[in-house]
C-alpha positions as CSV (number, residue, x, y, z in Angstrom):
1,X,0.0,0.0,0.0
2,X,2.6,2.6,1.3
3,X,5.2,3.2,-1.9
4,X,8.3,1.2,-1.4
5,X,10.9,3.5,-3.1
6,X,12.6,5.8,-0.1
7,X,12.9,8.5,-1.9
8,X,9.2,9.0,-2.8
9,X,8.6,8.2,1.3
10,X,11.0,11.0,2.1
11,X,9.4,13.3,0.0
12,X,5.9,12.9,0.3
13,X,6.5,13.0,4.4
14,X,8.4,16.0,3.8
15,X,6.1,17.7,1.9
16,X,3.1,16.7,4.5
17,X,5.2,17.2,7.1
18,X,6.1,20.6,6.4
19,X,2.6,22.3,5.7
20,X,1.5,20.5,9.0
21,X,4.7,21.7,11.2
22,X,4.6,25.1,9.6
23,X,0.7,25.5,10.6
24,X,1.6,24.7,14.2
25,X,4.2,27.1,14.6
26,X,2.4,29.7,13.4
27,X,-0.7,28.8,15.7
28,X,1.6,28.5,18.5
29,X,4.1,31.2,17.5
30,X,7.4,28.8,17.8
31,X,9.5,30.3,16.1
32,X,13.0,29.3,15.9
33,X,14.8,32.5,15.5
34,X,13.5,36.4,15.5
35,X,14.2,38.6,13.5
36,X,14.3,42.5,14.6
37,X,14.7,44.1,11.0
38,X,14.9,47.6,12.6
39,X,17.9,46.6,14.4
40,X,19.4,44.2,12.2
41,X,19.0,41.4,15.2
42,X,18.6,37.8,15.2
43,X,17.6,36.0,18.4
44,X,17.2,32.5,19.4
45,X,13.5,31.3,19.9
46,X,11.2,33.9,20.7
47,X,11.4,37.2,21.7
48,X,9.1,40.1,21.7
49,X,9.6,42.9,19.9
50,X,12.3,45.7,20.4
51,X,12.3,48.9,18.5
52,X,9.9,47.9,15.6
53,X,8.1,44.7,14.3
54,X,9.7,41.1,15.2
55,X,9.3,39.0,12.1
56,X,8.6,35.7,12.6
57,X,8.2,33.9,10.1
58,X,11.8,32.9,8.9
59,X,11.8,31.5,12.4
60,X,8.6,29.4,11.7
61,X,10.0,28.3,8.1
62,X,13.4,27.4,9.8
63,X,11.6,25.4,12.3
64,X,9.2,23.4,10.0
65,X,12.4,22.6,8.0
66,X,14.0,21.0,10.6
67,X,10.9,19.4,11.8
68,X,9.9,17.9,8.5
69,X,13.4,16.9,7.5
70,X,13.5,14.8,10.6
71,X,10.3,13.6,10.1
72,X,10.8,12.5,6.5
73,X,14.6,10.4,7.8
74,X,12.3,8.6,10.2
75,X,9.6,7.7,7.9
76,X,12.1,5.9,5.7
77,X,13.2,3.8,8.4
78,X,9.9,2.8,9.6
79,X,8.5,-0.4,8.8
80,X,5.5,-0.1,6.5
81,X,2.3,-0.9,9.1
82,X,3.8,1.6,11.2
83,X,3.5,4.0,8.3
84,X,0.0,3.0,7.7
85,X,-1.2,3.5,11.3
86,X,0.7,7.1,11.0
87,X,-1.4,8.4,8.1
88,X,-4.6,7.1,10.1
89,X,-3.2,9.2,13.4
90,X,-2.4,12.4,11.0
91,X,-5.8,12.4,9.5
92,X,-7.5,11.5,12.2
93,X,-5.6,14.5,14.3
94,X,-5.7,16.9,11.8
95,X,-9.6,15.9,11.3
96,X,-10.6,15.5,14.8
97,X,-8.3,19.5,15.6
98,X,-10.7,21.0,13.5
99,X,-13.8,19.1,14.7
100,X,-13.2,19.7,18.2
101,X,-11.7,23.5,18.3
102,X,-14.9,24.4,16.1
103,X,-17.5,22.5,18.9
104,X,-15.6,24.2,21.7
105,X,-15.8,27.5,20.2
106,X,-19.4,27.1,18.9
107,X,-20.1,25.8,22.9
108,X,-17.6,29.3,23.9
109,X,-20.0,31.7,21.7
110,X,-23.3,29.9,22.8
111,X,-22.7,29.6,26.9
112,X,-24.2,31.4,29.3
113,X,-21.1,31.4,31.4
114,X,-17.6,32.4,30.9
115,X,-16.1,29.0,29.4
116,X,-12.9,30.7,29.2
117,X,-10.4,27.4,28.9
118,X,-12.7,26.2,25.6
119,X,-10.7,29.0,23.9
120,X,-7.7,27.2,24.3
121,X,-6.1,25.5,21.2
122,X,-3.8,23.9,23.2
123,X,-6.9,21.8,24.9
124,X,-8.4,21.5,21.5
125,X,-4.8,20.2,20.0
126,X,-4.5,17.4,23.4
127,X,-7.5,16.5,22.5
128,X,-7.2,15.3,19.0
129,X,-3.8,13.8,19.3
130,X,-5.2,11.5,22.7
131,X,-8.1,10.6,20.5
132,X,-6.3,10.0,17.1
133,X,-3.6,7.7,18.7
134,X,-6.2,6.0,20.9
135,X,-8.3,5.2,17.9
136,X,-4.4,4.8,15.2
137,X,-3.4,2.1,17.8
138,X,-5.9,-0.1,18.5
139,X,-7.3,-0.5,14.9
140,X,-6.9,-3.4,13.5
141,X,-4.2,-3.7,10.9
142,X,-6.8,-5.1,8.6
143,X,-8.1,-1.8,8.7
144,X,-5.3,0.3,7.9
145,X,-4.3,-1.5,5.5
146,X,-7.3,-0.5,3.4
147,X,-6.7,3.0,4.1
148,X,-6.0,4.4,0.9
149,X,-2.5,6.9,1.4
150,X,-4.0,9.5,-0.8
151,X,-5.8,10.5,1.9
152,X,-2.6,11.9,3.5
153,X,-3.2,14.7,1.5
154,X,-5.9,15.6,3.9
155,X,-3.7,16.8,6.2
156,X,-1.4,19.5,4.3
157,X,-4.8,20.9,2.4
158,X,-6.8,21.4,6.2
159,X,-3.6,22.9,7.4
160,X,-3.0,25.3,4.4
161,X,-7.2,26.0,5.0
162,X,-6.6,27.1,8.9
163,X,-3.5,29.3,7.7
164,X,-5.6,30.9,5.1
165,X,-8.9,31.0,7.9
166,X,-5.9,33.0,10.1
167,X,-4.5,35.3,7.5
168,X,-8.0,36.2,6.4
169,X,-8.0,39.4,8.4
170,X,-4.7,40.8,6.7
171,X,-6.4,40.5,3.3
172,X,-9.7,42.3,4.6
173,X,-8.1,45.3,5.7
């Protein structure tokens, strides 16, 4: 089922890889380096601005980079049913992110009371990994097996949807 030839594993994880880890490093802000281009400074991690804008994003890039390159080396060493039970937890995380931060904010807007920790992507993120391994690990192999790997491409086109969803208001203005 899963493509046998390394190189096509290295890249199609890669490519995956990186729309996913560059989507949560922007959510999160986790950057890997700052840039102050007033001052001309580059700083480890993040740091709030100075005198002027902090850019971000070559931090983000960097970090995805790294992220997805290690990513792709261990998906070419990983034995093939291991592979298939990772595209059912990516879907199924990427899936289940959007399903559950949507019902919490929907439950946020529509409560009576301050619900203050439903705004939290964080919970909404904990959430969707616990259930997506829960469910990844104890399907049977049968099962993923049938899984078809286009559906992979789930993942990079929700997580190029949320970064559009989040840049929306720069467009707008």
């Amino acid at each position: 089922m899963i493509a046998t030839n390394r190189a096509a594993m290295f890249t199609i994880t890669f490519t995956v890889g990186y729309a996913v880890i560059y989507a949560i490093c922007t959510e999160f802000n986790l950057p890997l380096l700052t840039y102050h281009p007033v001052t001309g400074e580059v700083d480890f991690l993040s740091k709030p601005p100075r005198s002027g804008p902090a850019m971000y994003w070559y931090g983000w890039l960097l970090t995805a980079l790294i992220g997805a390159t290690i990513l792709a080396l261990v998906a070419t060493v990983t034995p093939e049913r291991w592979m298939q039970r990772g595209i059912t937890f990516g879907v199924l995380a990427a899936v289940g992110y959007l399903i559950v931060y949507s019902v919490a904010l929907f439950i946020y807007d529509k409560a009576t009371i301050e619900l203050e920790f439903l705004k939290s992507r964080w919970l909404s993120a904990m959430t969707a990994i616990v259930v997506a391994a829960a469910v990844s690990l104890f399907t049977p192999t049968s099962w993923n097996e049938r899984v078809w790997p286009g559906w992979v491409w789930v993942v990079p086109i929700g997580a190029m949807a949320v970064l559009g969803y989040y840049l929306t208001p720069y467009f707008t203005r």
